[in-house]
C-alpha positions as CSV (number, residue, x, y, z in Angstrom):
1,X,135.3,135.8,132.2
2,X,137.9,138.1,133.6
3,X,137.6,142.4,133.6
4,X,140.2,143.3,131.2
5,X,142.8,145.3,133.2
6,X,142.6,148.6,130.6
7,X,139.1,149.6,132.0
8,X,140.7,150.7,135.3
9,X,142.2,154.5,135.9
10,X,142.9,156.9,138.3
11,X,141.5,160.2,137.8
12,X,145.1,162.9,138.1
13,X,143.1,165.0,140.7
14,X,141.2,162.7,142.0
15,X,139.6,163.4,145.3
16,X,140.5,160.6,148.5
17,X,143.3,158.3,149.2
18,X,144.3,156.0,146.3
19,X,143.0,153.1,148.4
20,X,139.3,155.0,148.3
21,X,139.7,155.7,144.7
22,X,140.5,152.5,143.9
23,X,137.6,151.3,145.7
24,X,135.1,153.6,144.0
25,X,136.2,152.6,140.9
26,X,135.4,149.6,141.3
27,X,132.2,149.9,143.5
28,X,130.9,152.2,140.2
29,X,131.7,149.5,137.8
30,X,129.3,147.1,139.4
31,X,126.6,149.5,140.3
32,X,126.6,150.7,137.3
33,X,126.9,147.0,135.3
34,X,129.6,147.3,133.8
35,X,130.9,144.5,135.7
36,X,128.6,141.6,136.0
37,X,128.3,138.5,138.9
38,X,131.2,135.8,138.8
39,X,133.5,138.0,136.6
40,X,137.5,137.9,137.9
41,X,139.3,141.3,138.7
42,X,142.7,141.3,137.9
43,X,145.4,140.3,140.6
44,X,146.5,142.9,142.8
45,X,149.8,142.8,141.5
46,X,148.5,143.5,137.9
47,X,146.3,146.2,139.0
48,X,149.0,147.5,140.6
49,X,151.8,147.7,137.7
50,X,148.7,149.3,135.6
51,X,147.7,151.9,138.1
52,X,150.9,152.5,139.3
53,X,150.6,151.9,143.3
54,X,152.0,149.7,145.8
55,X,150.4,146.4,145.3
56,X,149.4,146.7,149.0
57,X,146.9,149.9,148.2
58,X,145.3,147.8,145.5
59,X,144.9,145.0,148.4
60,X,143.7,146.8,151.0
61,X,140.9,148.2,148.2
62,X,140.1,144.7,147.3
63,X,139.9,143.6,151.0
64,X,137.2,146.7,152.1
65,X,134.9,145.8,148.8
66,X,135.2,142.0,150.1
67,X,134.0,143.3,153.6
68,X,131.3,145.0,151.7
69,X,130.1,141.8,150.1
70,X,131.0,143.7,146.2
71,X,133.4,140.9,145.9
72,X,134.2,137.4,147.1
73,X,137.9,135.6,147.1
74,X,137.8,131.8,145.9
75,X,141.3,130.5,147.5
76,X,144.2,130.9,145.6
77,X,142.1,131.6,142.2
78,X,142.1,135.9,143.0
79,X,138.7,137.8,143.4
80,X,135.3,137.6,141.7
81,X,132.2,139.8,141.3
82,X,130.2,138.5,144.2
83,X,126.7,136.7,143.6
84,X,125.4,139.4,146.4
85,X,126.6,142.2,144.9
86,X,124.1,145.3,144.2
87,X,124.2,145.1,139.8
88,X,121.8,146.2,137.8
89,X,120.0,144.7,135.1
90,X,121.9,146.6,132.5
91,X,124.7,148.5,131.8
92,X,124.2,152.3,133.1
93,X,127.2,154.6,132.8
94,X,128.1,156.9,135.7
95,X,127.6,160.4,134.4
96,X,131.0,162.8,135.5
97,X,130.4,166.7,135.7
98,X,128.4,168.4,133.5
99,X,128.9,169.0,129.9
100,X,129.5,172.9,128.6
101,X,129.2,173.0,124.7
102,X,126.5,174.9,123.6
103,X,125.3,172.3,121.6
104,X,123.3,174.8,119.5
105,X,126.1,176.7,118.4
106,X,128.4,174.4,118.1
107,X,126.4,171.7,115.4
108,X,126.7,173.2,112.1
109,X,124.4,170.8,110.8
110,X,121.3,168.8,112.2
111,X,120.5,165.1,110.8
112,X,117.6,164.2,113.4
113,X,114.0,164.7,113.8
114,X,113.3,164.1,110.1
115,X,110.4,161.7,108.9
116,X,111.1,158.6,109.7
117,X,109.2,155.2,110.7
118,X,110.1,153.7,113.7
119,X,109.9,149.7,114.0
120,X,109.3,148.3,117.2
121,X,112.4,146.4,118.6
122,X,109.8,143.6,119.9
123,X,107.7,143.5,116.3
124,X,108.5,139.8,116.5
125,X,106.4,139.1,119.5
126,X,103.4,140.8,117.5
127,X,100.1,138.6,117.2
128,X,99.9,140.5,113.7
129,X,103.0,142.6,111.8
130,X,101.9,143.6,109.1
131,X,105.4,145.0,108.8
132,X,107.8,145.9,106.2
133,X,111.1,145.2,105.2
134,X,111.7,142.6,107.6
135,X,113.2,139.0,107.3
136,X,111.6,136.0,108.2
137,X,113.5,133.8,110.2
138,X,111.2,130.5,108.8
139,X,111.8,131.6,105.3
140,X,115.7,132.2,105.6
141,X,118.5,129.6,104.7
142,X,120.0,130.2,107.9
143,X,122.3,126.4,107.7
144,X,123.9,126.7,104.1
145,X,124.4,131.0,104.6
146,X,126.2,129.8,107.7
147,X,128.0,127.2,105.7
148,X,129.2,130.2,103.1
149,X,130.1,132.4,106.0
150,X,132.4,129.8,107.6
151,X,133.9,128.8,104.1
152,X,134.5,132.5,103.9
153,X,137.0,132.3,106.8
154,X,138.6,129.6,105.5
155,X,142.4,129.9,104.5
156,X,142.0,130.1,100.4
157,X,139.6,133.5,101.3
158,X,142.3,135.0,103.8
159,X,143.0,137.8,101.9
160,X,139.1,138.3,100.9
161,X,138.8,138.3,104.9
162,X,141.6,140.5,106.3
163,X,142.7,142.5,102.9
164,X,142.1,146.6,102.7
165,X,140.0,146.4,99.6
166,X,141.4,150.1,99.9
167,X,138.7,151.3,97.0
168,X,137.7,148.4,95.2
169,X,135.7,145.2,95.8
170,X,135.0,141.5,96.3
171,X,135.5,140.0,92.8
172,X,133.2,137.1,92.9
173,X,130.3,138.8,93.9
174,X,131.3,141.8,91.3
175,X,131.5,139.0,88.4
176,X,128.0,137.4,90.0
177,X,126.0,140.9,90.0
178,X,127.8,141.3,86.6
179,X,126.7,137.6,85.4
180,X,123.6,136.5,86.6
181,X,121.8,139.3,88.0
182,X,122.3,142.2,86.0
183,X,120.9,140.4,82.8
184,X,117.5,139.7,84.3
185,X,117.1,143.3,84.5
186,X,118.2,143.5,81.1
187,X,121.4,145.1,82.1
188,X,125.1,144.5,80.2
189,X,127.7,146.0,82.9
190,X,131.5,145.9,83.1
191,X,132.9,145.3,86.6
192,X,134.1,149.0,86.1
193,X,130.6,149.7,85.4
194,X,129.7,148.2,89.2
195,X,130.2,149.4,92.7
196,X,129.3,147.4,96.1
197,X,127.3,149.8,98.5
198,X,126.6,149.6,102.3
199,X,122.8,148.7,100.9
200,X,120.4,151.3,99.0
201,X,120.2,154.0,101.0
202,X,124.4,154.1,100.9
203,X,123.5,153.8,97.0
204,X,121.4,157.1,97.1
205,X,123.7,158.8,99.5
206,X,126.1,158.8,97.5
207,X,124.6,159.2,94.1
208,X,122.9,162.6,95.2
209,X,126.2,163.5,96.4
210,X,127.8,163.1,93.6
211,X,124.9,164.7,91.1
212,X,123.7,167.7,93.0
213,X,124.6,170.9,94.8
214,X,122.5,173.7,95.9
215,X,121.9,175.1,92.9
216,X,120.5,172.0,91.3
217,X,116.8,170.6,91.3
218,X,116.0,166.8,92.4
219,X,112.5,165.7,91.6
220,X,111.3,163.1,93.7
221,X,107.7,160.8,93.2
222,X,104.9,162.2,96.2
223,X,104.7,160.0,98.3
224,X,108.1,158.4,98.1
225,X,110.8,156.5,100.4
226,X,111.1,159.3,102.9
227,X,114.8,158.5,103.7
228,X,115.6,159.7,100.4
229,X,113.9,162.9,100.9
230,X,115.5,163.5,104.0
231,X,118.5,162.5,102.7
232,X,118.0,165.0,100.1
233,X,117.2,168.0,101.9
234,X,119.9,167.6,103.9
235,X,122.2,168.6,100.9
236,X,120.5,172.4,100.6
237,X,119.2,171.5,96.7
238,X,115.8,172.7,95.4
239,X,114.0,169.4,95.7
240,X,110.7,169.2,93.6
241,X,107.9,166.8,94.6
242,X,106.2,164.9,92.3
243,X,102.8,163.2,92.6
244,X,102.5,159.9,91.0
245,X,99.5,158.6,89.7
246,X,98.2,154.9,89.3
247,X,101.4,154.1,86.8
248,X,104.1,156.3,89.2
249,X,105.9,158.9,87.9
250,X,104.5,161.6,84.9
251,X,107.0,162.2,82.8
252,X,105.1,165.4,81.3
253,X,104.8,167.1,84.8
254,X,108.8,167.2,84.8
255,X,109.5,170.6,85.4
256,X,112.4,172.5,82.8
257,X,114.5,173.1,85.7
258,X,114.9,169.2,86.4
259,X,118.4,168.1,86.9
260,X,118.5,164.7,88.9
261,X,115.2,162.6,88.7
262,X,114.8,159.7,91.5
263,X,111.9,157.0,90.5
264,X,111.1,153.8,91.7
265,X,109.4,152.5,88.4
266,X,109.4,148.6,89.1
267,X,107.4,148.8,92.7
268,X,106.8,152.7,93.6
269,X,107.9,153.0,97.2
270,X,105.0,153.2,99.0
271,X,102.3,152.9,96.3
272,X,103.9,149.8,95.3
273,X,102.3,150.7,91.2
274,X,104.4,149.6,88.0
275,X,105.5,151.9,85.6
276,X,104.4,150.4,82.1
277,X,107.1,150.4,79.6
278,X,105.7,152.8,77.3
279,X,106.2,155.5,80.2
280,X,109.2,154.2,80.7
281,X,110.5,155.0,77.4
282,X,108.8,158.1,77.9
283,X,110.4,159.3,80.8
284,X,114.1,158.5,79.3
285,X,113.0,161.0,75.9
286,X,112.0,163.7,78.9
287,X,115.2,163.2,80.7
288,X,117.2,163.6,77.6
289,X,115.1,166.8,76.6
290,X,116.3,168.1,79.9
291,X,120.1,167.0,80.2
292,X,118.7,165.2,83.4
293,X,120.5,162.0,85.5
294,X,118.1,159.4,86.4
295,X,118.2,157.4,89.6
296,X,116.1,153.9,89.3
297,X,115.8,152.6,92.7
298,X,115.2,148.8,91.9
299,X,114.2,148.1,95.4
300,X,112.3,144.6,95.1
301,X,112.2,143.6,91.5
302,X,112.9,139.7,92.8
303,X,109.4,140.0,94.4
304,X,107.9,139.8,91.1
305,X,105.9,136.7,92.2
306,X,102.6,137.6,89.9
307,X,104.5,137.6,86.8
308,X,107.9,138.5,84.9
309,X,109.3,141.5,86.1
310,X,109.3,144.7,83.2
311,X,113.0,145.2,82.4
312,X,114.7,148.3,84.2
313,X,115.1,151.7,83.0
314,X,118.6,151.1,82.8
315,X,118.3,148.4,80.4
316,X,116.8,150.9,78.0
317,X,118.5,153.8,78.6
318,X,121.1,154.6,75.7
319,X,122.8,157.7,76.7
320,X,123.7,156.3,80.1
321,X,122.1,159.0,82.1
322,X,120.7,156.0,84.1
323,X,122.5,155.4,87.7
324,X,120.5,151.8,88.8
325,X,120.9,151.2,92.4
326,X,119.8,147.4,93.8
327,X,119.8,145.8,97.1
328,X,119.9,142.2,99.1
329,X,117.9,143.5,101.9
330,X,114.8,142.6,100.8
331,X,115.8,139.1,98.9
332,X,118.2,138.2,102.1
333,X,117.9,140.4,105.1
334,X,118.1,144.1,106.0
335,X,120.8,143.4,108.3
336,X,123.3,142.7,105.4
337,X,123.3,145.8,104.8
338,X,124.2,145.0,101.1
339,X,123.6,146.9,97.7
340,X,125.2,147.6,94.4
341,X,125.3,150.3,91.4
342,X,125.8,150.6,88.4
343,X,126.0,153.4,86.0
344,X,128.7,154.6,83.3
345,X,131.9,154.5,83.9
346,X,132.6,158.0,84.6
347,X,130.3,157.7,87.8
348,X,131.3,154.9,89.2
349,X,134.9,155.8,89.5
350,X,133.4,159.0,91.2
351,X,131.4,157.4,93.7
352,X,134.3,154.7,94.1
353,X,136.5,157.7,95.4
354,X,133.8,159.3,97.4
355,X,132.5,155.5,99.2
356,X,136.8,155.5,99.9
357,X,136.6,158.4,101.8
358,X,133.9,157.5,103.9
359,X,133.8,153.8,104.3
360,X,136.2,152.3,102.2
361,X,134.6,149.3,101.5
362,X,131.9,146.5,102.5
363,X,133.6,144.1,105.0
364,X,135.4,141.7,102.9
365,X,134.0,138.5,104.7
366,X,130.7,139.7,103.9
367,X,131.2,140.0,100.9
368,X,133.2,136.9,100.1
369,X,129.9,135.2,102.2
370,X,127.6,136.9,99.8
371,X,129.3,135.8,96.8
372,X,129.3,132.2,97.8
373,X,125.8,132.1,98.7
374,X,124.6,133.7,95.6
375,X,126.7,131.6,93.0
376,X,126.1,128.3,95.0
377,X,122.3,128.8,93.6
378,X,121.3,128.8,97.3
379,X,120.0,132.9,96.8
380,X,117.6,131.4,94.0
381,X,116.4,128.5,95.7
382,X,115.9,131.2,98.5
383,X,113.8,133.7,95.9
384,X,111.8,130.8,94.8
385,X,110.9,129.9,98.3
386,X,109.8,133.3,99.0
387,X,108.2,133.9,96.4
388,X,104.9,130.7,96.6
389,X,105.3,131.9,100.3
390,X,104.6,135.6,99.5
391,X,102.0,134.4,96.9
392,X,100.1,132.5,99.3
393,X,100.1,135.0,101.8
394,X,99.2,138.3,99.6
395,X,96.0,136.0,98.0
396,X,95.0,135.1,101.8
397,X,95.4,139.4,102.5
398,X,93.2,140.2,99.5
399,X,90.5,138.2,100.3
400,X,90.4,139.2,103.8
401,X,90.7,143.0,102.5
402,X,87.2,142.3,99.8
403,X,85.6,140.8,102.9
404,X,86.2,143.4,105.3
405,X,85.4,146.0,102.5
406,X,88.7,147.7,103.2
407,X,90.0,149.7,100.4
408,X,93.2,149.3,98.1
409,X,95.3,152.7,97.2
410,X,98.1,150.6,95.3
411,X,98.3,147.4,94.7
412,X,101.8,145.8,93.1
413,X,100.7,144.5,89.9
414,X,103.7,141.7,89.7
415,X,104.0,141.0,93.2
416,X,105.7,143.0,96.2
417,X,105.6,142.4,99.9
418,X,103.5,145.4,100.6
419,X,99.8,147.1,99.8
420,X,99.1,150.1,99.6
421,X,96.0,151.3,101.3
422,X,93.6,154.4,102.4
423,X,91.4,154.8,105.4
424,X,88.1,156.8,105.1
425,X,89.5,160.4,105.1
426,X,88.9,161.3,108.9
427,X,91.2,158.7,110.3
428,X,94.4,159.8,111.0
429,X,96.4,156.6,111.0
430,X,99.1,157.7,113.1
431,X,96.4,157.4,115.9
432,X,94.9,154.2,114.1
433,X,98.8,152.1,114.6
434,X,99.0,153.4,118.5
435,X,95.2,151.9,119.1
436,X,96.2,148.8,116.9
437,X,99.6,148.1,118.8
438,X,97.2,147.4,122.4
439,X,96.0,144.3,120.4
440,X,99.3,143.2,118.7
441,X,98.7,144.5,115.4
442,X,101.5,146.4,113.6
443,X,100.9,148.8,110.7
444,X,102.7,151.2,108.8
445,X,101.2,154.8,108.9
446,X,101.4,156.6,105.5
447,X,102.1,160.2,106.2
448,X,106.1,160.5,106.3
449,X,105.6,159.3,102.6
450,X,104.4,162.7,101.8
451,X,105.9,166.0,100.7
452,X,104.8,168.9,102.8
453,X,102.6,170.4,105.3
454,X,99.7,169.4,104.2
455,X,100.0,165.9,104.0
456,X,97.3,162.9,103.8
457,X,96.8,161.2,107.3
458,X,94.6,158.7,106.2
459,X,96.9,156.1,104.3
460,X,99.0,153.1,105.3
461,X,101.1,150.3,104.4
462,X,100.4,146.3,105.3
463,X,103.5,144.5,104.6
464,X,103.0,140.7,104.3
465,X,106.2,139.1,104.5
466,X,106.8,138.4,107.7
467,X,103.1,137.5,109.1
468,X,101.9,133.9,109.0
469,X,100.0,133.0,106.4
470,X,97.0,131.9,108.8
471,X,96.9,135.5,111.1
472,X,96.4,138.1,108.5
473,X,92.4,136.8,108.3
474,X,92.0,137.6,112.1
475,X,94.5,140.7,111.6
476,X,92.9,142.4,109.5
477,X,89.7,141.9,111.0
478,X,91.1,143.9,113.7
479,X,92.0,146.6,111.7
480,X,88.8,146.5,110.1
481,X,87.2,147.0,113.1
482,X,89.5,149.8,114.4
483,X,88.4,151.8,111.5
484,X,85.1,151.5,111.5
485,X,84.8,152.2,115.4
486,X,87.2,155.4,114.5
């Protein structure tokens, strides 16, 4: 591989001969590994014609580093990285001066240190992660998604690949979600009626963009995603938690000041309860008393594993004060970063305009990949598979939870990937996960769920889909044990 001849530069007021700036260049590019072992330099005569030197300065640099053992000439071939040179195991840039913005006057808004739960870049080599939202490599299609990705860059989907979708998107995978998987929500949807999203959380970005301003109220369910409420504060509008109860949300506790409602009735995120449909009906008369949007996160309705999945909220709702938002990271992978909504008219073409002026669109190509994969009937053969997989495993988790004596906060009455659960009230479970991860156990602490100050320590999440079947017995026997020496 040769060093591209556009990384090199010479500093206007740079201190030293050109010959020693050359050569510190160059020494700092491999002590700082940017430039790895057995990679070419450009010629001297290139170097030269970039820099703007004689080509005898760049040679006489090249010469002193080749003294120095930081390179090594083979013949007539030019000069190489050498195999003794000092690099280090990664990348580290060289820092240059010292910055002067006063970064606290000069950010007019802060994004970071809001709740948020941080998954281990090495969770795969865990004996035991119980984590969530994660793919499994054994369970995923890996030969006929790489088959729809390469007929995706074939020359009948050139335009689908390289095209500015400007605002709009992929058609096939429009007409799919429009087709097939809208109606086993119950939902009837124009393409109009349809928008592609950089995944959920794009979905609720821009939906509470689009509803609320700072002097409108959100209510959201307590606990809830906690992206979402970040998300949400982060727009300066009155948000109103919500506790949920063993069905989720309580449509009576709505207060009269409600103007966007966000509920996750098919698997409350984390609780992972099912709203029954007579709530459901419910909470659309309550959001009509109050002139009130509704957004139905529909998270992980192909999880419904235990039994058929209650239709949506949307499907029921007749005013169209319903804005359903979906997703393929659970179904496919979280790296796919791919979701959809769908609402009336009206809002989509808002949120069309607004996802323009950020993003544009989805990658085309991943799109066009999607599209394929779903209508090729490889995504159902995928959901199927899943789902006895899932199945088995959440039957072996609840019977190692009834022998252990551990207890069940919320249990997904159709399926899920995830339980709900509570520790005795004095364990923190923050502290619980850090003793756990010493024996290779992951778990999922339950406070960012909450709302507020005062928020429960004791809960947390065991997600199931990506642990083999035959270690969440001795798992949870080591989580069982952690609590009970707590």
């Amino acid at each position: 591989m040769a060093i591209s001849v556009d990384t090199f530069f010479l500093e206007l007021n740079g201190q030293g001969t050109l010959q020693a700036q050359i050569q510190q260049m160059i020494a700092e590019g491999i002590l700082s590994g940017r430039f790895h072992v057995g990679e070419k330099l450009p010629s001297s005569r290139k170097l030269a014609a970039h820099l703007g030197v004689s080509r005898i300065t760049v040679t006489l640099a090249y010469t002193e580093l080749l003294a120095n053992d930081y390179l090594t000439a083979k013949g007539r071939s030019g000069y190489y990285v050498s195999q003794n040179a000092p690099v280090p195991p990664k990348y580290t840039p060289v820092q240059r001066g010292t910055e002067t913005v006063d970064w606290d006057a000069a950010l007019a808004r802060r994004f970071s240190g809001r709740d948020v739960l941080s998954k281990p870049a090495d969770w795969r080599d865990y004996r035991y992660p119980f984590i969530y939202g994660q793919a499994d490599r054994t369970l995923f299609d890996h030969a006929n998604w790489r088959l729809c990705a390469v007929r995706a860059l074939g020359h009948k989907d050139f335009d689908s690949l390289t095209a500015d979708y400007v605002d709009q998107d992929d058609s096939l995978l429009v007409e799919f979600i429009a087709r097939h998987t809208l109606p086993r929500r119950g939902i009837a949807a124009r393409p109009e009626e349809i928008l592609i999203t950089m995944g959920a959380q794009n979905a609720l970005w821009l939906a509470s963009r689009i509803l609320l301003t700072h002097n409108r109220t959100a209510v959201i369910e307590d606990p809830c995603y906690y992206a979402l409420r970040s998300l949400l504060e982060c727009w300066d509008c009155d948000v109103t938690p919500l506790p949920v109860d063993r069905d989720g949300l309580p449509p009576d506790a709505l207060p009269e000041d409600t103007d966007v409602i966000f509920t996750t009735p098919s698997h409350q995120s984390p609780t992972t309860s099912t709203m029954p449909v007579d709530r459901r009906h419910k909470l659309l008369e309550r959001a009509h008393e109050l002139d009130a949007m509704v957004v139905e996160d529909d998270y992980e309705f192909e999880m419904a594993f235990l039994g058929a999945p209650s239709p949506a909220l949307k499907s029921m709702d007749r005013d169209g004060r319903v804005i359903y938002v979906g997703s393929f990271s659970k179904s496919l992978f979280p790296g796919l970063r791919l979701g959809y909504m769908v609402g009336s008219e009206p809002f989509i073409r808002e949120a069309r305009a607004l996802r323009s002026l950020v993003l544009r669109h989805p990658p085309g190509h991943i799109q066009r990949t999607a599209a394929y994969f779903l209508s090729l009937g490889h995504y159902d053969a995928q959901i199927r598979r899943m789902s006895k997989v899932l199945a088995q495993r959440r039957e072996a988790l609840d019977c190692a939870i009834e022998e252990h004596g551990l207890t069940v906060a919320g249990r997904g009455i159709l399926g899920g990937s995830s339980l709900w659960m509570s520790a005795p009230e004095h364990i923190d479970t923050t502290r619980l996960a850090r003793t756990l991860q010493d024996q290779s156990v992951h778990i999922e602490p339950g406070a960012p769920f909450f709302s507020g100050p005062d928020r429960p320590q004791n809960f947390y999440r065991l997600g199931y889909s990506s642990i083999p079947q035959d270690r969440i017995a001795p798992g949870v026997t080591l989580i069982a044990d952690a609590i009970r020496a707590s």
